[in-house]
N, C-alpha and C positions, 0 to 999 in steps of 0.2 A: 579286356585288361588281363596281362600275364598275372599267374598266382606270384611270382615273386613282390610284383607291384605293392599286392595287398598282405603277402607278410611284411616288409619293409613299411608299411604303415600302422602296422599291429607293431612293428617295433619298436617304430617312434612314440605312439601313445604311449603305450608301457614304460617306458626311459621319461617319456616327461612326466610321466604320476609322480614316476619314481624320486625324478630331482626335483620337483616342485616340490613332492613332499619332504623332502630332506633340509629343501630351503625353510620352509614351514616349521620343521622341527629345532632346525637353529634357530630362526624367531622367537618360539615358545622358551628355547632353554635359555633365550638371551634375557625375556621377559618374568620366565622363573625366578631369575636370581632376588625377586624380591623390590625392583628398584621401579622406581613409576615414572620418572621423571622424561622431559621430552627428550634428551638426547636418547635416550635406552626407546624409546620409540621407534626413533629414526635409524639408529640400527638395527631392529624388527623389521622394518618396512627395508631397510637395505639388503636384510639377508631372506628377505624372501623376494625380493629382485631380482639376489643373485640367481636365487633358483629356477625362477622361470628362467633365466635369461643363459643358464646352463643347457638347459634343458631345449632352449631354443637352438644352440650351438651343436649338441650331440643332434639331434636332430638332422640338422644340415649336415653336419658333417659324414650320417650315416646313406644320406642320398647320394653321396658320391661313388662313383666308382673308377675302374683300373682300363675302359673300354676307349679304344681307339676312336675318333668323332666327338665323343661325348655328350651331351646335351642338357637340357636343363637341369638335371642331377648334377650336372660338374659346375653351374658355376654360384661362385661364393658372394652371396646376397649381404656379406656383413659390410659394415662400415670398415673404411680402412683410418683402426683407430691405434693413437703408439701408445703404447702402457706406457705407466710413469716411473720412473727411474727413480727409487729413494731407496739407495740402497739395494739389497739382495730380497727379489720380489719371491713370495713364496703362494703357492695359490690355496694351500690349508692353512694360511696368514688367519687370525683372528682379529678383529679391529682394534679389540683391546690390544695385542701383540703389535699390532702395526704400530698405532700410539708409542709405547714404549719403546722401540727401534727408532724409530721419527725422534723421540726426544732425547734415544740415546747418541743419533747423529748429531743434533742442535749442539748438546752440550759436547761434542767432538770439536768442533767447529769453534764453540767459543771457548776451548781451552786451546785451540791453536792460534787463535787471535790473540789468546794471552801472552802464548809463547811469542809473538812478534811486537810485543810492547803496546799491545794496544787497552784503554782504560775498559773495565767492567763495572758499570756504576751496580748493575743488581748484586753483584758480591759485596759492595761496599754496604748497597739497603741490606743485605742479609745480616751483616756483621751490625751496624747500629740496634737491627729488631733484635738479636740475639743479647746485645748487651743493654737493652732495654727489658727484656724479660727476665736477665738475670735478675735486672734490677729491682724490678718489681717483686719477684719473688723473696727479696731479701726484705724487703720493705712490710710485706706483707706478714714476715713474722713476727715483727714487731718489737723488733732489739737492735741495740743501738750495734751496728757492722760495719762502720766506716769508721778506723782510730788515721785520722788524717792530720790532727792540731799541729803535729810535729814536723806535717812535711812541708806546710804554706811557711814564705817569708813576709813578714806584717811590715816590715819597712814602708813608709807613707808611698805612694806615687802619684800622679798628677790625675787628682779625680773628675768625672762631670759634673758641672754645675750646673742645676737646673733653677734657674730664678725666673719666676712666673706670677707670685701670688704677691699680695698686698701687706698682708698681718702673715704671722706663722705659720707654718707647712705643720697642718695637725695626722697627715700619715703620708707614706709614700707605700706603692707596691709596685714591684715588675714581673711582669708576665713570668711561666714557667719557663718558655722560650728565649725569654730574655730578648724580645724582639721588641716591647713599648713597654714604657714606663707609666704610673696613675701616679697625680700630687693633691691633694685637699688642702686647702687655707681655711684660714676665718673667717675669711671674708664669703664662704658660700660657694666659690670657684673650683670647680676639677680640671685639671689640665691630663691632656695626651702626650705622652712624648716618645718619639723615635730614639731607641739608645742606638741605632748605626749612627745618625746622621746629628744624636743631640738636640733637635731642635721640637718646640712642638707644632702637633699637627694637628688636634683638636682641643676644645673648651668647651664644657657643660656649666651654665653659669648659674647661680642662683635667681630664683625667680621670685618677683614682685607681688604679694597682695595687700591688700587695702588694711590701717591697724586697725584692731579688733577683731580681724576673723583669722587670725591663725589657730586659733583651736577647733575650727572646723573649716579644715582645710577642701576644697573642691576636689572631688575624684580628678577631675582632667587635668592639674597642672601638670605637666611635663618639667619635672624637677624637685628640685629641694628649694623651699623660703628660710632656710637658718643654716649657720654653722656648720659643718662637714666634719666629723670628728674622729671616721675611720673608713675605710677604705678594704679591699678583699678580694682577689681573682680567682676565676675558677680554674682548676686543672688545665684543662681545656683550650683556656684563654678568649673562652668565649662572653662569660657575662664578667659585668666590673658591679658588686653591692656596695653602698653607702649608708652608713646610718649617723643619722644628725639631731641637731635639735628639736627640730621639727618635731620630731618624733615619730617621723617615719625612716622605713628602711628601703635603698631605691636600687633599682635591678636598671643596667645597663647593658644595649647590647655594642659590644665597643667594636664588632667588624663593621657596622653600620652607623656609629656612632650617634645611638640614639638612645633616648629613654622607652624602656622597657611597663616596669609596673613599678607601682610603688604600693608596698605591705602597711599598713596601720596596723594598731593593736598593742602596743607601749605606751602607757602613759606618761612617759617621759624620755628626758635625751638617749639616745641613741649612741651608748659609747662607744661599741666593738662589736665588729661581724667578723667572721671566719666562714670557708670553706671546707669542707668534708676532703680530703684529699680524695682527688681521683675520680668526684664526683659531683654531683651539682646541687646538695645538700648544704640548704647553708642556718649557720646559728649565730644568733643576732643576742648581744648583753646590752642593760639596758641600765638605767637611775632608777628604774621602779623596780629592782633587785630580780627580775623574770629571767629568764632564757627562750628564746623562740625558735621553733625549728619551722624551717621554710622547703619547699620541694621544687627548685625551678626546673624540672624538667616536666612537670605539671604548673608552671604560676603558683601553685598555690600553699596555705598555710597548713603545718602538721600538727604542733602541739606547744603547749607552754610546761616551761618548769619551774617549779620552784621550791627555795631554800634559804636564799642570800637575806639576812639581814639590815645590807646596807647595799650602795651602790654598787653594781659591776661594774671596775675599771676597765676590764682586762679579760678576754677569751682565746683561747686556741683548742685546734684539732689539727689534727695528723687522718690516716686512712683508717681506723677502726671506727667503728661507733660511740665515742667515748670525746668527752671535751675537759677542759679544764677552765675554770674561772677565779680571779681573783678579786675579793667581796671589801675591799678599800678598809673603812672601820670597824667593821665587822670583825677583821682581822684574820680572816678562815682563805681557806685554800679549798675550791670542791672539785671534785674528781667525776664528772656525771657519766653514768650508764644511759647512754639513751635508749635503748632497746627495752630495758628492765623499769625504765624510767624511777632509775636510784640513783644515792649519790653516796661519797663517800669526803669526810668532814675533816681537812688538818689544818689545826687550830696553830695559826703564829704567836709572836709576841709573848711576853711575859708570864709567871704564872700570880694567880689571881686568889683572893682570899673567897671572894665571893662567887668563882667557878668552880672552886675546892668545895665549898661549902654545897653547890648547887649538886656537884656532881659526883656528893658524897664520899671526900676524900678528906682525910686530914690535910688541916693549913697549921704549920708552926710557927707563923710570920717571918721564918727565915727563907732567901732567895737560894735556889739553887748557886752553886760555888761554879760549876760549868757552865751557867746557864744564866745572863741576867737581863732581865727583860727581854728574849728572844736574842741577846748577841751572845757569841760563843766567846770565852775569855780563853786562851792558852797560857800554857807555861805552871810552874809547879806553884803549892798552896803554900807561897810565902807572904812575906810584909810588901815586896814587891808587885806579887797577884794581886794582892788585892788592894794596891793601890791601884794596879792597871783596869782592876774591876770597877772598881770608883768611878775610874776617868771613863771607861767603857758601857757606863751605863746609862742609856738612852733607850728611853719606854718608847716601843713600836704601839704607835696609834694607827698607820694605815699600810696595807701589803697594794701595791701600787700595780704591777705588771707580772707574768706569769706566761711562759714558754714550755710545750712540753720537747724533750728530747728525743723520745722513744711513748710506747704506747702504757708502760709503765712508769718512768721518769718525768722529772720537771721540775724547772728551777721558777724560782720566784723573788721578787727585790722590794721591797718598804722603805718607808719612809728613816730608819736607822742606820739608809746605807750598806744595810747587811744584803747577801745574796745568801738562797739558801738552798740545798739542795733536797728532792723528795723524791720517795719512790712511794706506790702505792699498798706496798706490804709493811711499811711502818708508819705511825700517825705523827713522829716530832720527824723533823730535820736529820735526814743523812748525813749531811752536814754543813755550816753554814759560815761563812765568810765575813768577817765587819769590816763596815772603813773601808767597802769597794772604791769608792770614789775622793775619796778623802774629806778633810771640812771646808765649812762654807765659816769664815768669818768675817765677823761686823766690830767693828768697834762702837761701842758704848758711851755717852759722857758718865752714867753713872754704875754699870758694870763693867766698864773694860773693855777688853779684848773677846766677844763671846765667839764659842766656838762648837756648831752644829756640823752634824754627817752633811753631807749630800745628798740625797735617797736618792733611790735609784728612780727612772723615769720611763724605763722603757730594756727589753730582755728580748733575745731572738735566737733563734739555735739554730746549725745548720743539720737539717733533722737526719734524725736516727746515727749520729757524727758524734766524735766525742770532743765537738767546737761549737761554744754558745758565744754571745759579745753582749755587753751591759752596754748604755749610756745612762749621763747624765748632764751636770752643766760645767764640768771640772774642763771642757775643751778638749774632751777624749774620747773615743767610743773605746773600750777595754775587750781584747780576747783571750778568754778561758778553755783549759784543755780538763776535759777529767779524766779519771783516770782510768787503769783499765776495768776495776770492776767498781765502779761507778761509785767509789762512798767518798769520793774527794775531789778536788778541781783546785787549780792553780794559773795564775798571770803569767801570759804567754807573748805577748805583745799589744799595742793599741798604735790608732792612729790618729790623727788632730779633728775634730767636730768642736768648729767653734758655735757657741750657742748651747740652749737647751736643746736635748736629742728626744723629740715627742714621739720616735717612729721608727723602727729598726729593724731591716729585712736580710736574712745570711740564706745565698741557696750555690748549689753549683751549675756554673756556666756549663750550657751546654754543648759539645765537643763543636769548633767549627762557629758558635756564636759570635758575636762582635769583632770575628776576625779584621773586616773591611772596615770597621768603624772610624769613622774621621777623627773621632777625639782622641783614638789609641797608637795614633802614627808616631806622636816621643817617648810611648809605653815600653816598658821591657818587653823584649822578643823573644820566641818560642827558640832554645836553640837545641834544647837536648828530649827527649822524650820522659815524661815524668808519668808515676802510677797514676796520680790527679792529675781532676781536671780543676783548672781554676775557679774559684769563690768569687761572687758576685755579693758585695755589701752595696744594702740602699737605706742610705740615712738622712730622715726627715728632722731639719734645722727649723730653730723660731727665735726669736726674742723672748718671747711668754711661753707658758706651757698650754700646753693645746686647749686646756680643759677650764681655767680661769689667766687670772691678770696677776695672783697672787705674787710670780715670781718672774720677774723681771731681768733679763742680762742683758746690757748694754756694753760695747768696747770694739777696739778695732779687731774688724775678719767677722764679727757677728752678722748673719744674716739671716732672713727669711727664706730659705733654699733647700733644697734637697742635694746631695752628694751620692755620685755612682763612686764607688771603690770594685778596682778586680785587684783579687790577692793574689798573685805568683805563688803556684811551688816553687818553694828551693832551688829543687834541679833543674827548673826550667827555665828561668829570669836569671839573664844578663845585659847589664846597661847598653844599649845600640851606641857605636862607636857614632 
């Protein structure tokens, strides 16, 4: 063998130590950065591919020579391979670098697509996730940021009517999506309902047991055996809870349309369940004056609280840890810490000689002049005042329903008719409203003409918004604006709810919702672009009130039904020619 033979192989070894280990050393600094994961692998094992595979290429290429004949030296044992074309190919390209050019061409590409009219739905997901996180974020600090009351027009228009049950619709809710509708009766029945199509599509019906053993009711029934008295969705939209007579509280999985679990642990009816905004925490009020926290993302039970003196009519929660409940006779408003597991105590109704006395205060037996039995009298201290005080004076025996607004804010309605408003840094009323609903009269053969408030029966607020809506049984559901720094509220418009109003839900439509929906083809049409988006009211109708037989409305339009209402902005609602 010629020496040149055996330098020319001393040089090839050398050059592939060399680029092998270069390959090698890219591996190591790829794998340096810290990152473990299998793509950062695969790029280790690629770039020390590259290296042999360099090192294979100098190689050959250095056994070539410039000699006329040529011979095995001259000929080129590589695959005849075409490199790929993306772009301007660089051979000190890094992968990471490649990536970035690759997706700086992608998005080339789909901005020229743009330019020729063509749809980008990912810009359009971008734009909704972005106006979803503002939204969240605003939510999450926990003050009311939407002053909207002024821009919806309340004018009535042609609502869904959902008739399904036998006795009273005792709650109604709709999804956050606004995609199905839940309805409770008396009779024990939950219905499903499509708000595109209006119609329902499932029925969870009360279940049958033998008399005598409802107090100990079988773990496996699949259902509720009593009354349905409230109703509760998750964020989500994934579980539906129920809490009834029974005295159980019942977990639903409504994509499947099945019963879930059912909680014990109340000993009595089952008035009001709520959800945790945003989360699958849910708190259950009850007759035996308790609160129960539940954790369905485990099944299971967290804690009890207590405080209430009398029955809980009434619960809500928004997104912090904190609830509100309203304690019927008791007469109290509580504000709970769940975290702290505290609460915080404001006392409605009248003042009291023998709560003055308890609570070591002087009682001169005279009533406050602005204050009489929990309603607020206006106007100056004439013969007039206090005639109107006279007439105005109606002793609050029970606080009925209770919405909060914000994570500090919350209104509440009794039996006086009055609404009242509270924040959680003062213990009376911010301020309070009488004669929401006006009187209820009876004629007498030997009183007369008598003449009582209406109480209010039911409160909802479009949260963290500065638009809450009362009912009662005056054939109205009523909209309130407060104001901008929240120590007042004013009538804004109402719509027709004939019947008692047992059940009363305000949220916003979400952008694109119930667009296609059958029922909304004679509705007002989108014609101009408005800040809002439209309001979605769901108001559960009865003859009786959900909770006894005590109060009875009969007359023509009354029904057992539930009502979809969408409220129009202003700017956006024009009658379809």
């Amino acid at each position: 063998m010629p020496d040149s033979f055996f330098a020319s192989t001393k040089n090839r070894k050398r050059k592939r130590s060399v680029s092998t280990t270069e390959g090698a050393r890219g591996a190591k600094k790829i794998l340096r950065k810290g990152k473990s994961s299998s793509q950062d692998t695969k790029l280790a094992n690629a770039s020390t591919r590259r290296g042999v595979r360099k090192a294979t290429d100098e190689e050959l290429n250095s056994d070539r020579t410039d000699s006329e004949g040529g011979g095995i030296d001259d000929i080129d044992l590589r695959a005849d391979v075409q490199p790929e074309t993306s772009g301007d190919e660089d051979e000190q390209e890094t992968p990471a670098e490649k990536r970035l050019r690759l997706a700086k061409l992608y998005l080339d590409s789909v901005k020229d697509g743009l330019a020729e009219g063509e749809f980008d739905a990912a810009e359009i997901d971008r734009e909704l996730i972005s106006e979803r996180l503002r939204q969240d974020v605003l939510e999450h600090s926990g003050k009311v940021h939407l002053f909207v009351a002024d821009l919806y027009d309340f004018t009535s228009t042609s609502p869904l009517r959902c008739r399904g049950h036998r006795f009273s619709v005792t709650s109604a809710v709709a999804s956050d999506d606004a995609q199905f509708l839940y309805t409770s009766g008396k009779e024990g029945t939950i219905n499903k309902w499509s708000l595109q199509s209006g119609r329902k599509i499932a029925a969870f019906y009360k279940q049958r047991v033998s008399k005598g053993k409802e107090k100990a009711l079988p773990q496996n029934i699949q259902g509720h055996t009593d009354e349905i008295l409230a109703l509760a969705v998750s964020s989500d939209g994934r579980y539906l809870a129920s809490g009834s007579k029974d005295r159980r509280v019942g977990v639903w999985d409504v994509e499947k349309d099945e019963w879930v679990k059912g909680f014990g642990g109340h000993k009595d009816s089952v008035s009001s369940v709520a959800f945790r905004k945003g989360t699958q925490q849910l708190y259950t009020g009850s007759f035996d004056r308790t609160i129960k926290l539940f954790d369905l993302s485990a099944m299971g039970y967290v804690e009890t609280l207590f405080g209430h003196q009398d029955t809980i009519l009434c619960l809500d929660a928004l997104r912090g840890e904190t609830a509100v409940t309203a304690g019927a006779r008791d007469r109290t408003i509580r504000f709970w810490k769940i975290a702290d597991e505290s609460q915080l105590v404001f006392r409605g109704g009248g003042r009291s000689a023998i709560r003055e006395l308890l609570e070591g205060g002087a009682f001169d037996g005279h009533e406050d002049e602005e204050h009489v039995n929990g309603v607020e009298v206006d106007g100056p201290k004439s013969s007039k005042g206090k005639e109107k005080m006279k007439e105005s004076k109606y002793a609050e025996g029970s606080i009925e329903c209770v919405a909060m607004i914000d994570e500090t804010t919350f209104v509440s309605g009794g039996d006086t008719g009055s609404i009242c408003l509270w924040n959680t840094q003062k213990k009376k009323p911010v301020y309070t409203q009488t004669l929401c609903h006006g009187f209820h009269e009876v004629q007498s053969s030997t009183e007369g003409l008598v003449r009582t408030p209406r109480w209010i029966t039911a409160v909802a607020s479009l949260h963290y918004s500065d638009m809450f809506v009362s009912g009662s049984w005056d054939g109205n559901v009523r909209f309130w604006k407060l104001d901008q720094k929240l120590r007042s509220f004013s009538l804004v418009g109402s719509i027709p709810a004939p019947g008692v109003v047992n059940s009363l839900q305000l949220l916003v439509l979400p952008k694109g919702a119930l667009d296609g929906a059958s029922w909304r083809e004679r509705e007002h049409q989108p014609t101009t672009k408005s800040p809002v988006q439209p309001a979605l009211l769901v108001v559960g109708l009865g003859q009786e009130h959900r909770l006894g037989r005590w109060l009875s409305v009969k007359g023509e339009g009354v029904m057992n039904a539930t009502t979809v209402h969408i409220i129009y902005p202003r700017t956006q609602t024009t009658p379809k020619p």
